[in-house]
C-alpha positions in Angstrom: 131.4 102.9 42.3 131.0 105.7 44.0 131.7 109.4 42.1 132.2 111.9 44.9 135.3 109.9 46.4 137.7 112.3 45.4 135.6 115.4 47.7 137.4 113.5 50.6 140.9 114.2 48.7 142.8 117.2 50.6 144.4 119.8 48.6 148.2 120.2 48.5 149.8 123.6 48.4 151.0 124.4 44.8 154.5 125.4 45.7 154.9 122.7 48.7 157.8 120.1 47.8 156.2 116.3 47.2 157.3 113.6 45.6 153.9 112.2 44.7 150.7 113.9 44.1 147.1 113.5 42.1 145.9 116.3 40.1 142.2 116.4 39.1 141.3 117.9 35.9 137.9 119.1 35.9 135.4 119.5 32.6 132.1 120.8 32.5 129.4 122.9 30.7 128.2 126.5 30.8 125.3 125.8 33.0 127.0 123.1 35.0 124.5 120.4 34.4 127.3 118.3 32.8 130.4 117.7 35.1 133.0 115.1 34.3 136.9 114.5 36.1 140.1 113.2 34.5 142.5 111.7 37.2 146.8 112.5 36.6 149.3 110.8 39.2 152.2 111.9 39.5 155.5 111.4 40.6 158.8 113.8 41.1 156.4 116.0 38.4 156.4 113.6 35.7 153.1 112.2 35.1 152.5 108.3 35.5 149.5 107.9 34.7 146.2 108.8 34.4 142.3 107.3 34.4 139.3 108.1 32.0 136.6 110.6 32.2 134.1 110.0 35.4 130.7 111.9 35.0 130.1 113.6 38.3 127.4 115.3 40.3 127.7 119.2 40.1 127.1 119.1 43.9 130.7 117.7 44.0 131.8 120.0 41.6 131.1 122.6 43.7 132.4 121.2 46.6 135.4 120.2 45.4 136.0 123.8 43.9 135.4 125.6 47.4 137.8 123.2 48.6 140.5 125.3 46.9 138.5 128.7 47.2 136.4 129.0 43.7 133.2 130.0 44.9 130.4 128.7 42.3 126.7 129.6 41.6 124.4 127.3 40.1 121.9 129.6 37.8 118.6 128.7 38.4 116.8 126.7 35.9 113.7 128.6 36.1 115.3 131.9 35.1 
């Protein structure tokens, strides 16, 4: 199965009008070595359903956070 599918998923303005929609809910630790997402669908805002916790790369973390303009830094692990 492959983890990073949901980097391909294209954000949705939050105040657009839609009928259906997937929100990703995103845990992690302090250093980002740990990253893990939680999939919601909904539908006319009323939630559906939703999947389990997916470990994820934090390269995809990342990506999928500049996707919607959070900008994140990775401390270095030899610091």
């Amino acid at each position: 199965m492959d983890n990073s599918a949901f980097v391909k998923l294209v954000p949705v303005n939050y105040y657009a009008v839609k009928n259906a929609y997937i929100e990703g809910q995103f845990f992690y630790s302090k250093d980002y070595s740990e990253c893990h997402v939680m999939f919601r669908y909904y539908e006319n805002d009323k939630s559906i359903s939703e999947s389990g916790l997916f470990d994820i790369k934090t390269d995809d973390l990342v990506k999928a956070f500049a996707k919607v303009g959070i900008i994140v830094t990775i401390p270095d692990k030899n610091e």
